[in-house]
C-alpha positions as CSV (number, residue, x, y, z in Angstrom):
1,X,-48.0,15.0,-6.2
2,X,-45.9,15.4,-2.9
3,X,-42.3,17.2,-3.1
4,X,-39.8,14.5,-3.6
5,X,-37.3,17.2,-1.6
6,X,-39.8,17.3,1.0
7,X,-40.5,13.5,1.7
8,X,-36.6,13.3,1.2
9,X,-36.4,15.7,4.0
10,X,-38.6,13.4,5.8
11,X,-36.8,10.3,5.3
12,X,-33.1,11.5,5.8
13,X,-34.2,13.3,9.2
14,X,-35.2,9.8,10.6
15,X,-31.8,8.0,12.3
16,X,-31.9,4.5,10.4
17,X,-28.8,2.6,10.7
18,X,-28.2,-0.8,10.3
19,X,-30.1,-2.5,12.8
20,X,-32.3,0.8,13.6
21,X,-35.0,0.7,11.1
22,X,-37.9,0.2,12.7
23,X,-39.0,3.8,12.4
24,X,-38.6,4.3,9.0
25,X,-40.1,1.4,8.3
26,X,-43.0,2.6,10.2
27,X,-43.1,5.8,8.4
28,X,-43.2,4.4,5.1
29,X,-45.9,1.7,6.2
30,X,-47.8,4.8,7.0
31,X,-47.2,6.4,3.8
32,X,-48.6,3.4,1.7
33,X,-51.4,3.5,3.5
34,X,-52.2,7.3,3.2
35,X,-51.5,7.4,-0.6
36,X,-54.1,4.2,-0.4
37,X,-51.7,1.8,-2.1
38,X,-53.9,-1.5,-2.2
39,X,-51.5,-3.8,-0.3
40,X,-49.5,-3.1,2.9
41,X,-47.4,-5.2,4.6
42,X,-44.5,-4.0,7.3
43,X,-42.6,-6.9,8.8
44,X,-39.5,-7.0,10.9
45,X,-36.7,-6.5,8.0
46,X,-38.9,-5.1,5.1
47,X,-42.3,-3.1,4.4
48,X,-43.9,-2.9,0.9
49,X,-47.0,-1.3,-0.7
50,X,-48.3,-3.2,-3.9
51,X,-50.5,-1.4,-6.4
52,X,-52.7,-4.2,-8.5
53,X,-53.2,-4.3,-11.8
54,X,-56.4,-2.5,-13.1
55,X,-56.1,-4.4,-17.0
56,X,-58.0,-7.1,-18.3
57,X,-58.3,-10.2,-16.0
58,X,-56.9,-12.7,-18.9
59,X,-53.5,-11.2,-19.0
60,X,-50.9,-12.7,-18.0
61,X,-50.5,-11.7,-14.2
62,X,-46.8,-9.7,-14.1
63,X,-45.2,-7.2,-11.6
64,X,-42.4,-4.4,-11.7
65,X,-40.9,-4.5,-8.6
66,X,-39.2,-0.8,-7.6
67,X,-36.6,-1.5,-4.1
68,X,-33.8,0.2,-1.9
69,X,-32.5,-0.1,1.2
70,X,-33.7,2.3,4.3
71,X,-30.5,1.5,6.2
72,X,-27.7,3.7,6.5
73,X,-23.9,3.4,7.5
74,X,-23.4,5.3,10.7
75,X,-22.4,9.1,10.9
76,X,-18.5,8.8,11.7
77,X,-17.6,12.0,13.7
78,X,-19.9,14.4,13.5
79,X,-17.1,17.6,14.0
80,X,-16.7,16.4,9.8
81,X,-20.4,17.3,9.2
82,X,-21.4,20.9,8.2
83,X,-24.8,20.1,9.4
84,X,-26.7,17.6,11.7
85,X,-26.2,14.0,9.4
86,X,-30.1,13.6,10.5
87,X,-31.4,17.3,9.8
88,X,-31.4,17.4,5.9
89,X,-31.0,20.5,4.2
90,X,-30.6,22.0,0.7
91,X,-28.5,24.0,-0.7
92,X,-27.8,25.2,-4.3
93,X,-29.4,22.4,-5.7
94,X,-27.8,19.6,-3.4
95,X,-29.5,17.8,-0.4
96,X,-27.1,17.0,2.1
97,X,-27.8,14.1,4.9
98,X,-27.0,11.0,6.1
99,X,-28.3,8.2,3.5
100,X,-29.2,11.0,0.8
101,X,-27.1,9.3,-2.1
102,X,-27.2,6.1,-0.5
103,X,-29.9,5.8,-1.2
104,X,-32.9,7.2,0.5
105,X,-33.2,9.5,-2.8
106,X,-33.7,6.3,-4.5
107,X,-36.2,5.6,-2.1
108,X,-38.1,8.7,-2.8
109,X,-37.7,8.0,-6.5
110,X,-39.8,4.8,-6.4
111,X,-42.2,6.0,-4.1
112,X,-43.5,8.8,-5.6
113,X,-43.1,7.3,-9.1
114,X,-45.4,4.5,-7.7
115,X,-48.0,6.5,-6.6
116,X,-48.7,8.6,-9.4
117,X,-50.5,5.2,-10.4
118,X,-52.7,5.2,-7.9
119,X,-56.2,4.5,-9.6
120,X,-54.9,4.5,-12.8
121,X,-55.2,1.7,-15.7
122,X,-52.7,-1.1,-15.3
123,X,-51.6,-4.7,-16.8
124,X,-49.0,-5.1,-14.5
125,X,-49.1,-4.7,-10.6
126,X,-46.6,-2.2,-9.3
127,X,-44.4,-3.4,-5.8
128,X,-42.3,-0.5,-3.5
129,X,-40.4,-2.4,-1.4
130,X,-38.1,-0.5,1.7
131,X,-35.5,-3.1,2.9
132,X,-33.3,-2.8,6.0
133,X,-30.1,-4.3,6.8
134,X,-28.9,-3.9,3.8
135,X,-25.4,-2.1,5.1
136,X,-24.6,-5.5,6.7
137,X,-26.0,-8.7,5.1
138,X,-28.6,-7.4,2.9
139,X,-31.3,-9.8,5.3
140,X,-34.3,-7.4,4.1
141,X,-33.9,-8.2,0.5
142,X,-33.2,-11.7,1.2
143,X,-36.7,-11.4,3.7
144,X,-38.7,-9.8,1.0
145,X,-37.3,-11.7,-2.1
146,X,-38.7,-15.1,-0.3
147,X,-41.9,-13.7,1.1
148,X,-42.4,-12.8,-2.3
149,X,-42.0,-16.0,-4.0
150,X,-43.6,-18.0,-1.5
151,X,-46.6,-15.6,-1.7
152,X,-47.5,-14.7,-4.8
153,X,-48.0,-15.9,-8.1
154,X,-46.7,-13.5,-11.0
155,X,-46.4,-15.3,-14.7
156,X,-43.2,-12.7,-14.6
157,X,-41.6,-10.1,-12.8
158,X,-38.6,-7.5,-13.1
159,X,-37.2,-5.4,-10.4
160,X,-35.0,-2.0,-10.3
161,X,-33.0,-1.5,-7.2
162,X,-32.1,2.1,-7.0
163,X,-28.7,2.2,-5.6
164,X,-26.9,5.4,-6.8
165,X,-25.5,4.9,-10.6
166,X,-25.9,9.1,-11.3
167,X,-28.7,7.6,-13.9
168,X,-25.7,7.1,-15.7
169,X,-25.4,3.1,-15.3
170,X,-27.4,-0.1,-15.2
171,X,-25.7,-2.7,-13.3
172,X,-26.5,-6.0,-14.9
173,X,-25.1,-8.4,-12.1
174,X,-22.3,-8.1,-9.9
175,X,-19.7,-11.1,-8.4
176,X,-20.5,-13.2,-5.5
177,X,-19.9,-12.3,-2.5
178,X,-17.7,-14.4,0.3
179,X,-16.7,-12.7,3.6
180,X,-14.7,-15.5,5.4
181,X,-12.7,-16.1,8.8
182,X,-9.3,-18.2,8.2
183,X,-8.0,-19.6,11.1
184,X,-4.1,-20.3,11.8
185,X,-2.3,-21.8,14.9
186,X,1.0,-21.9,15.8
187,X,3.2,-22.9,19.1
188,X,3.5,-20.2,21.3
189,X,7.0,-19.5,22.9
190,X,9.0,-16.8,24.5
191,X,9.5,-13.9,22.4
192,X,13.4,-13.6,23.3
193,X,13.7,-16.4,20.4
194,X,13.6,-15.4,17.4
195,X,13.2,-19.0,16.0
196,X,9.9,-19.0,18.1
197,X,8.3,-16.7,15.6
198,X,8.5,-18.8,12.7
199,X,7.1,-21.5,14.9
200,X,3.9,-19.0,15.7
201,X,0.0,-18.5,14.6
202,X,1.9,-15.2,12.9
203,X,4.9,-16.7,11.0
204,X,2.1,-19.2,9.6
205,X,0.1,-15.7,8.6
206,X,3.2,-13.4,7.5
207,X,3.7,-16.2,5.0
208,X,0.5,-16.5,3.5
209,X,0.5,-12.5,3.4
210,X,3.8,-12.6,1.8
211,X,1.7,-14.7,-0.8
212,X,-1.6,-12.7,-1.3
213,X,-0.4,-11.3,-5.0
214,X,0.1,-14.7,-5.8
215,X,-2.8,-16.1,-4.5
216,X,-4.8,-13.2,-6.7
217,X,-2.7,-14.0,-9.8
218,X,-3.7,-17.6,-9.7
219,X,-7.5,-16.3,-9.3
220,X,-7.2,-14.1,-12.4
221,X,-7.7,-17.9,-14.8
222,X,-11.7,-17.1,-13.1
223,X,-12.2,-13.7,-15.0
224,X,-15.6,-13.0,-16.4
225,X,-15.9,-11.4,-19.2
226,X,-18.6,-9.0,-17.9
227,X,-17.8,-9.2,-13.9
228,X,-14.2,-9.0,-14.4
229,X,-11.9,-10.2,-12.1
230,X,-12.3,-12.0,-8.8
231,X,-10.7,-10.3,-6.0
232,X,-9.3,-11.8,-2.2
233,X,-8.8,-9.2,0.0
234,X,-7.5,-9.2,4.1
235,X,-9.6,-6.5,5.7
236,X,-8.3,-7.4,9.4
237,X,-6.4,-9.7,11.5
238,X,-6.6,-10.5,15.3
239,X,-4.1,-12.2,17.1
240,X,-2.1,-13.2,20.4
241,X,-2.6,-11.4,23.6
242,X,-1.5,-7.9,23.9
243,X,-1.4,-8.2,27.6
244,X,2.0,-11.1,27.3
245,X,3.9,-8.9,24.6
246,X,7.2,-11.6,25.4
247,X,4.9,-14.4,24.0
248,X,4.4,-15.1,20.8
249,X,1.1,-16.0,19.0
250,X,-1.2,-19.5,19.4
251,X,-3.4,-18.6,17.5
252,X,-4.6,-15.7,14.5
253,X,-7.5,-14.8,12.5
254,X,-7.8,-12.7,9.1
255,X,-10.8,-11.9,7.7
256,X,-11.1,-11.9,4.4
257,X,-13.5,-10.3,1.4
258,X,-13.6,-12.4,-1.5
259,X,-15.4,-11.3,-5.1
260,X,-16.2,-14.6,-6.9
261,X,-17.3,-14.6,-10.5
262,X,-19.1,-17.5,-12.0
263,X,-16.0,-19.3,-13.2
264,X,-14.4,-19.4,-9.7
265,X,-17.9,-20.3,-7.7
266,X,-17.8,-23.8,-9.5
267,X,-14.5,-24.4,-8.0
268,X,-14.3,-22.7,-5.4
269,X,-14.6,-25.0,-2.4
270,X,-11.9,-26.8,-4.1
271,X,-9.5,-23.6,-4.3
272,X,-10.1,-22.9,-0.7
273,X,-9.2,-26.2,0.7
274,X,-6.0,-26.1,-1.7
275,X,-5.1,-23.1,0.0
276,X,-6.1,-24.6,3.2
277,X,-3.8,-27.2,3.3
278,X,-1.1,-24.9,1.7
279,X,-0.9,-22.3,4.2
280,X,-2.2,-24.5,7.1
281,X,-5.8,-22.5,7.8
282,X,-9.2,-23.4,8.6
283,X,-12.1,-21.4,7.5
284,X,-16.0,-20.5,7.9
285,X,-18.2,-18.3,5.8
286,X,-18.7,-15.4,8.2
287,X,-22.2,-14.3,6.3
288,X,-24.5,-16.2,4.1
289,X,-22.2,-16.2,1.1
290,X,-24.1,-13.7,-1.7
291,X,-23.7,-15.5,-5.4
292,X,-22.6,-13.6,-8.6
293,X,-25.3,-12.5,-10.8
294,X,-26.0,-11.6,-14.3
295,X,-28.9,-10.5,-15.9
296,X,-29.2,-10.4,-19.9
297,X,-28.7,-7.6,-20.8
298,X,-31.0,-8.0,-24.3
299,X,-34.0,-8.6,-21.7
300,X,-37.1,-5.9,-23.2
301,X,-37.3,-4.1,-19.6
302,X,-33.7,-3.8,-20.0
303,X,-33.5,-2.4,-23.1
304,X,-36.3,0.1,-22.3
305,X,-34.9,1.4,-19.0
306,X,-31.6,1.5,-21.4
307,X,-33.7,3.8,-24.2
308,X,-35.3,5.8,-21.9
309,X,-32.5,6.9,-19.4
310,X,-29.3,6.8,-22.2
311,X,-27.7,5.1,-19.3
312,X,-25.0,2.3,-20.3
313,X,-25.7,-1.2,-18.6
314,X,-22.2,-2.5,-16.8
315,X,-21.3,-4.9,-13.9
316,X,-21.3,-3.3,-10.5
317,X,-17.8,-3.0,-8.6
318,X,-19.6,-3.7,-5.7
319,X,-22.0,-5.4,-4.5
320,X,-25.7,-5.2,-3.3
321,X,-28.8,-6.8,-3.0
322,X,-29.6,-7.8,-6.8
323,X,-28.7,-11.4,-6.3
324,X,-31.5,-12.2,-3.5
325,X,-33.9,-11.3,-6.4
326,X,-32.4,-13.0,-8.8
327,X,-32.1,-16.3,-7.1
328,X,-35.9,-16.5,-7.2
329,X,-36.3,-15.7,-10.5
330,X,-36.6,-12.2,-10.7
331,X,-34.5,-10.4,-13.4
332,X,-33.1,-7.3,-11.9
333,X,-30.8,-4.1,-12.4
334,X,-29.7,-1.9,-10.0
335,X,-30.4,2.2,-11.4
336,X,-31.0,5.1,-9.0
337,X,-30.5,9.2,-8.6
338,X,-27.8,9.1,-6.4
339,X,-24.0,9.6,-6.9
340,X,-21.2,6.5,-5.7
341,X,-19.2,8.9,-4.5
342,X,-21.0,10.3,-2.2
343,X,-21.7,7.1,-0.5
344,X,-20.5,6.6,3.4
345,X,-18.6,9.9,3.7
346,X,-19.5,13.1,5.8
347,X,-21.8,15.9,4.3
348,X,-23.3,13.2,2.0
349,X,-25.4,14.7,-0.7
350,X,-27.5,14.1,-3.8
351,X,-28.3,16.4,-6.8
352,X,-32.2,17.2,-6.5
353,X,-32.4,17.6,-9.9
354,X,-31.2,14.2,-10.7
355,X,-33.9,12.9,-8.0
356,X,-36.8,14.5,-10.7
357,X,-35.1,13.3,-13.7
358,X,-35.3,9.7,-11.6
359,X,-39.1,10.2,-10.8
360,X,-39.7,10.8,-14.9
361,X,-37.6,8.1,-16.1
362,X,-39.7,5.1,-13.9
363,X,-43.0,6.9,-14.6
364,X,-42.4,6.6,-18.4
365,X,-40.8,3.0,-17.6
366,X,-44.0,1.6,-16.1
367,X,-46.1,3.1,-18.2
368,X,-44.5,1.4,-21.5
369,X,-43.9,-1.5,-19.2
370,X,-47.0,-2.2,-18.3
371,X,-48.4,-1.1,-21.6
372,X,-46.4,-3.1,-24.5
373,X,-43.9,-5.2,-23.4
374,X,-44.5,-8.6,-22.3
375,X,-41.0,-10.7,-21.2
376,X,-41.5,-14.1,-19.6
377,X,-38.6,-15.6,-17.6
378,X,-36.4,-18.3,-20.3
379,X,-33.1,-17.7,-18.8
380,X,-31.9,-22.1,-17.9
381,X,-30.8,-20.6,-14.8
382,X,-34.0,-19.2,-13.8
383,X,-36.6,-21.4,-15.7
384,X,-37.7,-23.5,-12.3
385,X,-40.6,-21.1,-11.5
386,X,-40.9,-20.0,-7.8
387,X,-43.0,-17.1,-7.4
């Protein structure tokens, strides 16, 4: 079977960032079809190689479905790198480059674990799936998610995104996901009055800052007790003109990152307009809003991955592409080689020995998969069957 260091070598020294995949995707589209996967199909935000099922023809038709991302953040300066970001190299047991952890060792992971099925026995077919975009909307998942549904016809299917968890975690679900633009006006005046601030886009804002802890407190009535907390969080703010500092503001903008859990999703068109009409905004979902998932975590494939990694299954923190899966009825987890804290900064890295100990852990997972356990979709949420 082929390195995994050496097709992670491969992977890391193509530039894919958000936006810039089409390489990689290329690459890997080539790779299916060298290794002789029996499906190929490379579109604009996604390319996956499917491996069919080699069991007996009255079984129940199911699919394991291994994913990750291709895209990475970009660089940052490179005077903070030891090396090139794109020129991957090893050493004492570490691979450093741009996307290594995050998560094109994950990538590698499910590749090679894939294709050491190649013309082997099966009950269930086997899917690798390389998604861009995910660094920004996550608009491969959500490509592949419904090509798959609308596609093919699987009695029941699971997935395993391998975003970096050390091997040490399962993420069960994560909360939604709500990037949003609030928009305040004001009068605008002359900046010698003081009274004219208040009157400002930015007096309307510096009160609703001055309320943010509040605001959260109120949220905290929404806590799940798996996902934990919701969270509403300013990450910028544009404002006036810079060029008339002796004017003061007509208009401002925040943006702002919510984390919804269950609880708060039912209401929370409601909460936003009371908070609306409170602190005198409008607003508009920047993205496609991401909802919060949860997968059971007493599902067999579940418990398998559990016995056979020791991992511990847990919400993410963060979030990531498990929900465009689950919306169509696919149960999914996130699990992967690669280390959180090595995500997004300079001299990224990921332990090679963790990458094997990820190859081993999906070979022995398909294999008793595919081989004993049978789990058909009864989840209410999920039961309206789309793929």
């Amino acid at each position: 079977m082929e390195k995994a260091v050496d097709l992670l070598k491969s992977l890391v020294n193509i530039p894919s960032s958000s936006g810039n995949e089409e390489e990689i995707l290329i690459f890997l589209e080539k790779w299916f079809i060298e290794k002789q996967f029996d499906f190929v199909i490379r579109k604009e935000t996604f390319v996956a190689g499917q491996i069919k099922a080699k069991g007996k023809k009255e079984q129940k038709k199911e699919a394991i479905i291994l994913t990750g991302h291709v895209d990475t953040v970009v660089s940052g300066h490179l005077a903070d790198w030891k090396f090139s970001p794109t020129d991957a190299r090893v050493e004492e047991g570490k691979l450093f480059g741009l996307g290594a952890s995050d998560m094109k060792g994950g990538d590698v992971g499910n590749l090679l674990a894939a294709a050491s099925f190649i013309g082997k026995d099966l009950s269930q077919d086997i899917w690798v799936v390389g998604t861009a975009n995910e660094e920004l909307d996550g608009k491969g998942s959500e490509d592949f998610a419904r090509y798959f549904s609308e596609n093919w016809s699987y009695d029941s299917a699971c997935c395993i995104i391998a975003e970096p968890t050390d091997l040490e975690k399962i993420y069960i679900g994560q909360r939604g996901n709500h990037f949003m633009k609030l928009h305040f006006s004001g009068k605008a005046g002359h900046a010698s009055v003081q009274e004219h601030f208040q009157q400002s886009a930015l007096g309307a804002v510096t009160y609703f800052l001055e309320n943010i802890e509040q605001i959260v407190e109120d949220l905290k009535i929404y806590k799940n007790s798996q996902l934990g907390l919701p969270t509403f969080v300013v990450t910028s703010i544009l404002s006036g003109d810079e060029n008339s500092p002796n004017k003061t503001a007509d208009f401002a903008e925040l943006v702002v990152d919510c984390r919804l859990t269950p609880e708060l999703e039912e209401v929370f068109e409601q909460v936003m307009s009371e908070l609306a009409l409170q602190y005198h905004f409008t607003y508009e979902d920047i993205v496609t809003p991401v909802l919060s998932t949860l997968t059971d975590n007493q599902a067999p494939f579940i418990q398998l991955l559990t016995d056979l990694s020791g991992a511990k299954t847990t919400a993410a923190s963060g979030s990531n592409d498990q929900g465009f899966f689950e919306n169509v009825g696919i149960r999914t987890v996130v699990f992967g080689p690669g280390q959180h804290e090595q995500c997004h900064i300079a001299n990224e890295s990921i332990i090679l020995e963790k990458l094997e100990e990820h190859i081993e852990i999906l070979q022995s997972f398909i294999k008793k998969n595919a081989g004993e356990l049978r789990y058909l979709l009864t989840n209410p949420v999920y039961n309206k069957k789309i793929y």
